[in-house]
N, C-alpha and C positions, 0 to 999 in steps of 0.2 A: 424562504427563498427556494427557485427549484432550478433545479440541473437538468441541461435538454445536452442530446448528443449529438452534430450537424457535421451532413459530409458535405462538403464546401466545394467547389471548383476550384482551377487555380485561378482564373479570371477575377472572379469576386471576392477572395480571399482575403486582399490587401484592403480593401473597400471597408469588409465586413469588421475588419480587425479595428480599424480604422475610427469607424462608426463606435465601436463597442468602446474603444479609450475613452472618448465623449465623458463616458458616462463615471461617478465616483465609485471605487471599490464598494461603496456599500450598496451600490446600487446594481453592479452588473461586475462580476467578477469572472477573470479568463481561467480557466483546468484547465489544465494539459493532464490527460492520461493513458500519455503516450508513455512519458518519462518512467509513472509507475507503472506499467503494463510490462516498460524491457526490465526491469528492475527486479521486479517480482516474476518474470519467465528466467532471468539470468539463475534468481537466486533458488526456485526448485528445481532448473536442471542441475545446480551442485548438487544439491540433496540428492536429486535423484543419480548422479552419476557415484556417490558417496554408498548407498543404500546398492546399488549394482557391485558396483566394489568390496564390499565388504569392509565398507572404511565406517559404517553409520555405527551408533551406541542405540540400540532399542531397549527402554525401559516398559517392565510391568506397571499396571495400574496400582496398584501396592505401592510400590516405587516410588510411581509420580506422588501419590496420597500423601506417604510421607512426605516427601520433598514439599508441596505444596504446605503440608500443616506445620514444618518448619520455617517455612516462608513466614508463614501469616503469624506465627506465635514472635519469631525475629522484629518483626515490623508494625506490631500491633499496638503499641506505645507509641508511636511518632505519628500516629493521627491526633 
């Protein structure tokens, strides 16, 4: 399946939307990524407002290693 990205008028907009229902999800399916575009700009300016503030936890790569190899050794049975 491939994903095209179209800037639309308002005039044909309705038309177009319209047209594309026609068709079965497996055949032509609607993204919005609009939705996650404000979601994921919402959700780095906290970070970033966090990391300006001196509110963020920055870990070492040591750190994460361990953390990650306690992850995997936790959950490596329930595959």
């Amino acid at each position: 399946m491939h994903t095209i990205k179209l800037k639309i008028s308002d005039k044909v907009y309705d038309k177009l939307i319209w047209l594309l229902s026609k068709f079965n999800k497996d055949e032509v399916e609607i993204v919005s990524d609009v939705d996650t575009y404000a979601e994921t700009q919402k959700y780095l300016k906290k970070e970033l407002d966090e990391i300006f503030n001196g509110e963020a936890t920055f870990h070492t790569l040591e750190e994460f290693d361990k953390k990650l190899d306690d992850s995997i050794r936790a959950n490596e049975t329930k595959i």
